[in-house]
N, C-alpha and C positions, 0 to 999 in steps of 0.2 A: 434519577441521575442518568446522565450520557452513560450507554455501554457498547464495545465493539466486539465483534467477534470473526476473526478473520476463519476463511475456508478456503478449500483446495487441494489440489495433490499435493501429496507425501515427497514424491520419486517425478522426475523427469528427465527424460534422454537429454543430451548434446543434438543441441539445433532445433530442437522443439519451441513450444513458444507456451511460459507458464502463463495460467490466470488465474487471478487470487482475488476473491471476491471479499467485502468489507460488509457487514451489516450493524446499520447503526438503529439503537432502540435507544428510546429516552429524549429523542430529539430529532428532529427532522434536517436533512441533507440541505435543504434549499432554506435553512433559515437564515435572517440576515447576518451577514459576514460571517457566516461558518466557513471555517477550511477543514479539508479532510487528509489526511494525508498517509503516504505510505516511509515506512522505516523496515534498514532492512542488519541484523546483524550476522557477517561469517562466523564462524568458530574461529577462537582466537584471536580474532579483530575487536576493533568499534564500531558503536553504532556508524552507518550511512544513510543520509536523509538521500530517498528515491525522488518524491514530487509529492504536488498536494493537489485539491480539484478545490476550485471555491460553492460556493452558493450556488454562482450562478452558469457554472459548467466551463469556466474558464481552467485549466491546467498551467502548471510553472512542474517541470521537470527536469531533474537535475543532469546538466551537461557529461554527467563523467559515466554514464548509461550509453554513452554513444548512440542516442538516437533509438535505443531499443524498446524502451518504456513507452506507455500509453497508460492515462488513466480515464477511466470513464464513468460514467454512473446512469444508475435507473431510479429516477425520482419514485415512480410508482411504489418499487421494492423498498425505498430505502436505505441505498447501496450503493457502495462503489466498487470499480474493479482493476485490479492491478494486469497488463500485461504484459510481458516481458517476453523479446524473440529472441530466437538465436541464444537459448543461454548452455553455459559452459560448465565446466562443476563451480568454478570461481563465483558463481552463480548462490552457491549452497549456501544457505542461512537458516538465519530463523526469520521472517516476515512478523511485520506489525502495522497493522494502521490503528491510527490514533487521529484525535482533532487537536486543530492547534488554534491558541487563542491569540489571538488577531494583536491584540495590545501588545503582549510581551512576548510575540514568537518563540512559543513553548508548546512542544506538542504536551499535551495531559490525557488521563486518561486512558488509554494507551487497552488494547485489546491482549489479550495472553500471548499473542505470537502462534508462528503455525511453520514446522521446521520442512522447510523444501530442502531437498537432496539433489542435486543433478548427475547423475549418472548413468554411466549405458546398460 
């Protein structure tokens, strides 16, 4: 079965640029109509869907990022990578990537999350 498992820093300043790496086991990134995707929850908040990467390395990221987000991947590795510039403590979550299934856009699956802090 699909597993995720997100990595990365803990702790990051204001105006740094985080990167959150995905590794996916159980399945392969470039299978057909696979989406990968990143989810991110504040403290306090709801969830907020980030963006996803398809199959075939095309990205759809979500507009309210202002432009900050990139995701990218290394078919070799198995992996995707989240990164995010410029961020602010508003920034602070818990990070997830998960894959979402193409039929019923539902991310499943869902990786344990990995809690980034922004702070100076």
């Amino acid at each position: 079965q699909v597993q995720l498992q997100e990595s990365g820093p803990s702790l990051v300043k204001p105006s740094q640029t985080l990167s959150l790496t995905c590794d996916i086991s159980g399945d392969s990134i470039t299978a057909t109509s696979a989406y990968w995707g990143w989810i991110r929850q504040p403290p306090g908040k709801g969830l907020e869907w980030m963006g996803v990467i398809s199959y075939s390395g095309k990205t759809y990221v979500s507009p309210s990022l202002n432009g900050r987000a990139s995701i990218s991947r290394d078919t070799s590795k198995n992996q995707f990578t989240l990164q995010l510039t410029s961020v602010t403590p508003e920034d602070t979550a818990v990070y997830y990537c998960a894959p979402l299934e193409a039929l019923a856009l539902k991310f499943h699956t869902w990786g344990p999350g990995t809690q980034v802090t922004v702070s100076p």
